[in-house]
C-alpha positions, 0 to 999 in steps of 0.5 A, a space after each residue: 500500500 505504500 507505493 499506492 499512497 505514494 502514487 496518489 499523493 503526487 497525482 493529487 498535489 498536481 496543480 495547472 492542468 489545462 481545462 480539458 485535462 481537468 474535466 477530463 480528470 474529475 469526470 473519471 473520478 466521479 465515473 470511477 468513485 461514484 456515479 449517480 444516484 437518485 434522491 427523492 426524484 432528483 439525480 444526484 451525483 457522488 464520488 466516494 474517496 479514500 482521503 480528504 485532500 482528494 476529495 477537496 480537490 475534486 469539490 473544488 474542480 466542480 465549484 471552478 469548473 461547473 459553479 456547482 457547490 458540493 458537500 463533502 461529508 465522512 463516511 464509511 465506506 460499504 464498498 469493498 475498496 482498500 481505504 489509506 485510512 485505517 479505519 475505513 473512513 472515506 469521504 463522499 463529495 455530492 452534489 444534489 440539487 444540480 446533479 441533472 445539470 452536472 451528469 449532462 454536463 460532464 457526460 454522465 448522462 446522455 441526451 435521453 437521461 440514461 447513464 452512460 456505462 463507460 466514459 463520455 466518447 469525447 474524452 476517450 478519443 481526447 488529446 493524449 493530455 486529457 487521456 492522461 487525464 483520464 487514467 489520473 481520475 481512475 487511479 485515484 478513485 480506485 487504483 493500486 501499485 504492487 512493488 516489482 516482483 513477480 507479481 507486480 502490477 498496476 491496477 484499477 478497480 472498475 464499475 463497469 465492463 465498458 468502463 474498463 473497455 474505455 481505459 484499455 483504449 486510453 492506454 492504448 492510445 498512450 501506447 501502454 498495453 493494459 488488458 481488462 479482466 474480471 476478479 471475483 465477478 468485478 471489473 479491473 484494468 491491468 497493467 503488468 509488464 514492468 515498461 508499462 508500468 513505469 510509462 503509465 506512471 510517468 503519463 500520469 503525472 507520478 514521475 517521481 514514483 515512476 523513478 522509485 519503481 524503476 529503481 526497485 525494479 532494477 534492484 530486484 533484478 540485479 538480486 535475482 541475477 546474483 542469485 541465479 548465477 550463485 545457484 547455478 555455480 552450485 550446480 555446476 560445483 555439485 555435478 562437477 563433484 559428483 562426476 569425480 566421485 563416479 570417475 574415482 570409483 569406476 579408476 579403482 575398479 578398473 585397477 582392482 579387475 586388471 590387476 597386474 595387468 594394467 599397462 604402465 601409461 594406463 596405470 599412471 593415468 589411473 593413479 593420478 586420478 585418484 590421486 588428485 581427485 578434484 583436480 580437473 584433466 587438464 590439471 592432472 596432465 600437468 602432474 604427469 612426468 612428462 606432461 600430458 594433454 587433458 586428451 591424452 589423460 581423458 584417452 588413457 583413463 577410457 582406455 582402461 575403464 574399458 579393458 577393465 569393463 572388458 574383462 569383467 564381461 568376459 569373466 562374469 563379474 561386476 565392472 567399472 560401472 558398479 563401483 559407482 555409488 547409487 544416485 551417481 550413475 545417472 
C-alpha cells in the first residue's frame, strides 16, 4: 500500500492542468468513485474517496469548473475498496440539487437521461493530455501499485465492463498495453509488464514514483541475477563433484579387475586420478612426468575403464560401472 499512497499523493498535489485535462480528470473520478444516484426524484451525483485532500480537490474542480457547490461529508465506506485510512473512513463529495445539470454536463448522462456505462466518447478519443487525464481520475478513485516482483502490477478497480473497455483504449492510445479482466465477478484494468508500468506512471503525472519503481525494479533484478548465477555455480560445483566421485570409483575398479595387468601409461593415468581427485584433466596432465594433454589423460583413463569393463564381461563379474555409488550413475 505504500507505493499506492505514494502514487496518489503526487497525482493529487498536481496543480495547472489545462481545462480539458481537468474535466477530463474529475469526470473519471466521479465515473470511477461514484456515479449517480437518485434522491427523492432528483439525480444526484457522488464520488466516494479514500482521503480528504482528494476529495477537496475534486469539490473544488466542480465549484471552478461547473459553479456547482458540493458537500463533502465522512463516511464509511460499504464498498469493498482498500481505504489509506485505517479505519475505513472515506469521504463522499455530492452534489444534489444540480446533479441533472452536472451528469449532462460532464457526460454522465446522455441526451435521453440514461447513464452512460463507460466514459463520455469525447474524452476517450481526447488529446493524449486529457487521456492522461483520464487514467489520473481512475487511479485515484480506485487504483493500486504492487512493488516489482513477480507479481507486480498496476491496477484499477472498475464499475463497469465498458468502463474498463474505455481505459484499455486510453492506454492504448498512450501506447501502454493494459488488458481488462474480471476478479471475483468485478471489473479491473491491468497493467503488468514492468515498461508499462513505469510509462503509465510517468503519463500520469507520478514521475517521481515512476523513478522509485524503476529503481526497485532494477534492484530486484540485479538480486535475482546474483542469485541465479550463485545457484547455478552450485550446480555446476555439485555435478562437477559428483562426476569425480563416479570417475574415482569406476579408476579403482578398473585397477582392482586388471590387476597386474594394467599397462604402465594406463596405470599412471589411473593413479593420478585418484590421486588428485578434484583436480580437473587438464590439471592432472600437468602432474604427469612428462606432461600430458587433458586428451591424452581423458584417452588413457577410457582406455582402461574399458579393458577393465572388458574383462569383467568376459569373466562374469561386476565392472567399472558398479563401483559407482547409487544416485551417481545417472
Amino acid at each position: 500500500m505504500a507505493l499506492t499512497t505514494d502514487v496518489k499523493a503526487e497525482l493529487v498535489s498536481i496543480r495547472n492542468a489545462p481545462p480539458s485535462v481537468r474535466v477530463a480528470e474529475v469526470t473519471t473520478i466521479l465515473r470511477f468513485a461514484g456515479g449517480l444516484h437518485s434522491i427523492a426524484g432528483r439525480v444526484a451525483v457522488e464520488a466516494e474517496v479514500d482521503a480528504e485532500k482528494l476529495a477537496r480537490r475534486v469539490s473544488r474542480d466542480l465549484a471552478e469548473i461547473y459553479g456547482v457547490r458540493p458537500e463533502i461529508a465522512q463516511v464509511k465506506s460499504s464498498i469493498a475498496q482498500t481505504s489509506t485510512v485505517g479505519d475505513g473512513a472515506r469521504w463522499a463529495v455530492r452534489v444534489i440539487g444540480a446533479g441533472e445539470t452536472l451528469a449532462r454536463q460532464t457526460g454522465l448522462l446522455d441526451a435521453r437521461r440514461r447513464p452512460v456505462r463507460g466514459l463520455p466518447n469525447r474524452l476517450t478519443t481526447g488529446a493524449p493530455e486529457e487521456l492522461a487525464g483520464i487514467w489520473r481520475g481512475a487511479f485515484l478513485a480506485a487504483g493500486s501499485l504492487s512493488e516489482p516482483g513477480r507479481s507486480a502490477m498496476l491496477e484499477v478497480s472498475c464499475p463497469s465492463g465498458e468502463a474498463a473497455m474505455a481505459l484499455v483504449g486510453a492506454a492504448h492510445r498512450l501506447g501502454v498495453t493494459a488488458k481488462a479482466r474480471e476478479v471475483r465477478g468485478l471489473p479491473r484494468v491491468v497493467v503488468r509488464e514492468g515498461e508499462a508500468i513505469r510509462a503509465v506512471l510517468t503519463a500520469m503525472g507520478a514521475r517521481r514514483t515512476a523513478a522509485t519503481w524503476e529503481e526497485m525494479r532494477q534492484r530486484r533484478e540485479v538480486r535475482a541475477g546474483v542469485n541465479r548465477l550463485v545457484n547455478f555455480d552450485d550446480a555446476n560445483l555439485r555435478r562437477s563433484a559428483q562426476a569425480a566421485v563416479a570417475a574415482c570409483a569406476r579408476v579403482e575398479r578398473a585397477l582392482e579387475i586388471l590387476g597386474d595387468d594394467v599397462p604402465d601409461h594406463l596405470r599412471t593415468a589411473g593413479n593420478l586420478r585418484l590421486r588428485y581427485r578434484d583436480a580437473s584433466l587438464d590439471e592432472l596432465g600437468h602432474q604427469a612426468e612428462p606432461p600430458l594433454t587433458k586428451d591424452a589423460v581423458a584417452g588413457r583413463i577410457r582406455r582402461l575403464l574399458a579393458m577393465a569393463d572388458k574383462r569383467a564381461q568376459a569373466e562374469g563379474i561386476p565392472g567399472t560401472e558398479a563401483a559407482v555409488p547409487a544416485g551417481l550413475d545417472d
